[in-house]
Steps between C-alpha positions, in 0.01 A plus 500: 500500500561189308375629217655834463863284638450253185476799254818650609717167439343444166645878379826409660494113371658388830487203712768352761672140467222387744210614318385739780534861305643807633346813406755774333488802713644684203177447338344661773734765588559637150266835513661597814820473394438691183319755759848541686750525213309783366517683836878434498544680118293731601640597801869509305387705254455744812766457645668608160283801461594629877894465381458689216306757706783489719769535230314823352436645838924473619581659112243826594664541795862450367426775256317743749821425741735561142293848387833695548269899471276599760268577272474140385427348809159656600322341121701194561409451834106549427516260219643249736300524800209437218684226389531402880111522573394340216685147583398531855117514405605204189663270812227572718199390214748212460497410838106506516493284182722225662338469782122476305699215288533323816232540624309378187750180507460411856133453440472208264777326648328459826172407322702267283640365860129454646391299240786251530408455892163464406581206234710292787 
């Protein structure tokens, strides 16, 4: 415990007016946090990629609603409802992918947490 304390303070180079030193959870913390702000741009970048979805979804169905012929509307409307299935199966492999991320983040995090209860 000492030990491993003692190496910590020398890589942070700090010591309080008293002389007792206080250990920089920063140091500590740093992977984790990386970990987390990843997940977060990741999980934007999503969000982006659903609204564009979105946006190109409402346009195929403005111009299946605008096909003034009949005989326009029965190609249009195919090529949307393929449009339409293909984002649903995209959001649901998205879905499944966010929740493995998760799952794969939860898991050193609580080992990460067992170890510190462990040390005290």
């Amino acid at each position: 415990m000492a030990n491993s304390t003692a190496s910590l303070i020398h890589i942070k180079g700090r010591s309080n007016s008293c002389g007792a030193f206080t250990v920089d959870l920063d140091v500590l913390q740093q992977p984790e946090q990386q970990q987390q702000q990843q997940q977060q741009q990741q999980q934007q970048q999503q969000q982006q990629q659903q609204q564009q979805q979105q946006q190109q979804q409402s346009a195929a169905w403005r111009r299946l609603v605008l096909a003034s012929s009949i005989e326009e509307r029965p190609a249009l409307g195919s090529c949307c409802l393929d449009i339409f299935r293909r984002q649903q199966q995209q959001r649901h492999q998205q879905q499944q992918q966010q929740q493995q991320q998760q799952h794969q983040q939860q898991q050193p995090q609580t080992h990460h947490q067992q170890q510190q209860q462990h040390r005290k």
